[in-house]
C-alpha positions, 0 to 999 in steps of 0.5 A: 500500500505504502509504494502504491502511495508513492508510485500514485504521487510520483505519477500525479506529479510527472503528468503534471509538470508534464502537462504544465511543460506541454502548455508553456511550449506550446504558447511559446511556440505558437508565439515564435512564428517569426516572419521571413523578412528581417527588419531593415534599412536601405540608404542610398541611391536608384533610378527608381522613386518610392511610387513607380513600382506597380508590382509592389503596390497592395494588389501587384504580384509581389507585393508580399515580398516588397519593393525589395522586388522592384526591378531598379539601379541602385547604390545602398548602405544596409542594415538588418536585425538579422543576429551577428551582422554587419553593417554592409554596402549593396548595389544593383543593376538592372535587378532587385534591391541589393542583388547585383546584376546576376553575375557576381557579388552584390554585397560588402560587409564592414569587417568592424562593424556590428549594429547596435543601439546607441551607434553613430556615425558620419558616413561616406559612401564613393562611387568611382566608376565600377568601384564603391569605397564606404567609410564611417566616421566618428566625427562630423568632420570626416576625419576619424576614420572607425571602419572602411569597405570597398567593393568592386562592381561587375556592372555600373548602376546607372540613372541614378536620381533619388535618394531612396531609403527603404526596407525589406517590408510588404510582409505580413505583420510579425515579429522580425525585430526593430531598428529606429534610426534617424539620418542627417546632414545629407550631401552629394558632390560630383567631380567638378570640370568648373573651377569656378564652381565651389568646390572641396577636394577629395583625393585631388579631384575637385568637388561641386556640392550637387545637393545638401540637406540638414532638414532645418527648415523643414515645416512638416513630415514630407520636408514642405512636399520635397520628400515622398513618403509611402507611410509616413508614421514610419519613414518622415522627417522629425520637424521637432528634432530636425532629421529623417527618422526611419522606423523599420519593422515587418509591419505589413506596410510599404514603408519607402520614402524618396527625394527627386534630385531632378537630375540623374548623377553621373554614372563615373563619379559622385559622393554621398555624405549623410550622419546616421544614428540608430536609437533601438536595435532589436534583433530577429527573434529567429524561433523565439516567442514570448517567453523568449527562449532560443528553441533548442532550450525551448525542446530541453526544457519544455519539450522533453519533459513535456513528452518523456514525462507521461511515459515515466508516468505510465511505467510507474503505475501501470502494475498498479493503475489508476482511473485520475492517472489514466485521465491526466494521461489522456488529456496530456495527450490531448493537449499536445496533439491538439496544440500541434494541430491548432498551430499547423492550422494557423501558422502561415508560410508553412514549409513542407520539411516540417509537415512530417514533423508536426505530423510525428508530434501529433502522433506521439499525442494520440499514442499518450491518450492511448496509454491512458485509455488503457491506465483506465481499462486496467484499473476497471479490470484491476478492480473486479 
């Protein structure tokens, strides 16, 4: 009587941890369904404003994907929320945002330079012929030098007349982190072949000032209508801190912005000068949910016992069933083949690797209720 006391509390005790184990994981793992896009920051220049791409307005093909899909030439600093990386320089030619011209590397990472809240930096992008040299700075004057890169283009983006600065959105609403920035003091100079022109030297050749903005006499969020804003709670100039400020997470909106220099730059030589700020940096959850756990600590700590737990149970009081085991097994059972249901029903972007999986884990489920079914036939039978 005594180990049949012991056995039943031992039983009661693992099913319910178990069951408690089972319910957290499922919460966090329903809530970890995280979207494909990161959030993120194109600065830079195309030949493509902020509203001539039909294909990703709501109702163009891929509007889901965002205007990241949008055919254009294109010259970028980048940013993303994406865990561990760096700062990087992106161009395109002829293709979409960020992806080259097909036929070689289309992207540049700053060897020093990771992301985070509180950064600040005064950066200088070149474009000399197929060349892209990027600098950061720690001083407004461009003289102490934090990180430099180069990169080599197999093609030159041409036509390039807009300031453009842009994310990776038009995705559903979701979790894919959060970067708040702010960029100021905007600057492009062309070589000048006028000396009588003003202009400042950089490496012997001479500069003109082709345009400036510091945002000072701005009277509204478009800059007095010399700014296009695709969402402007999102990408709009502050006119109380006098700066651009840039608000980038997967929010189901197109949250693109542009600034029409009425004519392209030259295709051999320019320079783009801007301050760049960054407020908050948050990182993509990449399968976290709300209680924050990386998922291969979420499978030890809550999916292991959430599983091993009913079997131990089992094991202990089948010699000796009874009818409250049986039933505690059961829902158990329950509620990890139901909450795997319930999550393959909703979560979207399902991919097709991981229908088996859900498919064993709902399986497993039924097999826990089995083993109650039969706690409970046994202890009918037990006590004939």
């Amino acid at each position: 009587m005594k180990n049949y006391k012991i056995n039943f509390q031992v039983s009661v005790i693992l099913i319910l941890i178990s069951i408690v184990t089972g319910s957290f994981f499922g919460i966090d793992k329903f809530t970890s369904e995280n979207p494909g896009d990161e959030a993120s920051i194109y600065i830079g220049l195309s030949d493509k404003d902020s509203s001539s791409c039909d294909i990703c307005m709501p109702g163009g093909e891929y509007y889901d994907s965002g205007c990241k899909r949008c055919v254009q030439d294109g010259i970028s600093l980048t940013v993303d929320s994406i865990k561990n990386n760096y700062y990087a320089i992106a161009w395109n030619n002829n293709n979409v945002l960020g992806h080259g011209d097909k036929n070689c590397v289309a992207r540049s990472n700053f060897l020093l330079t990771q992301p985070n809240s509180g950064d600040t930096f005064w950066v200088e992008i070149i474009k000399n012929k197929n060349i892209i040299n990027s600098t950061f700075y720690t001083d407004k004057n461009f003289r102490n030098v934090f990180d430099s890169n180069s990169l080599k283009m197999c093609s030159i983006p041409n036509d390039l007349q807009y300031i453009k600065i842009s994310n990776n959105d038009g995705q559903s609403f979701g979790n894919g982190g959060k970067i708040l920035s702010y960029i100021d003091d905007i600057e492009i100079f062309e070589e000048d072949f006028n000396s009588s022109a003003t202009f400042q030297e950089n490496d012997q050749i001479l500069l003109k000032l082709i345009y400036q903005e510091n945002f000072s006499e701005c009277n509204s969020k478009t800059c007095n209508d010399t700014w296009v804003l695709q969402d402007p709670n999102m990408f709009y100039v502050d006119i109380d801190n006098k700066n651009f400020n840039i608000n980038s997470q997967t929010s189901g909106t197109l949250d693109y912005a542009h600034h029409d220099l009425g004519i392209p730059l030259s295709n051999d030589f320019w320079i783009l000068k801007f301050k760049m700020h960054i407020d908050t940096f948050e990182e993509h959850p990449h399968g976290k949910g709300i209680l924050n756990l990386d998922p291969q600590l979420r499978q030890l700590l809550l999916g292991l016992p959430t599983f091993i737990f009913p079997l131990a149970s089992f094991l202990i009081i089948k010699k000796s069933p009874s009818k409250l085991i049986g039933f505690l097994i059961i829902i158990n059972g329950l509620i990890i083949s139901l909450g795997i249901l319930l999550q393959l029903i909703l979560v979207q972007n399902l991919e097709v690797k991981n229908i088996l999986q859900y498919c064993i884990a709902i399986s497993f489920g039924a097999f826990i209720s089995i083993l109650g079914i039969l706690i409970i036939t046994k202890t009918k039978n037990y006590n004939k």
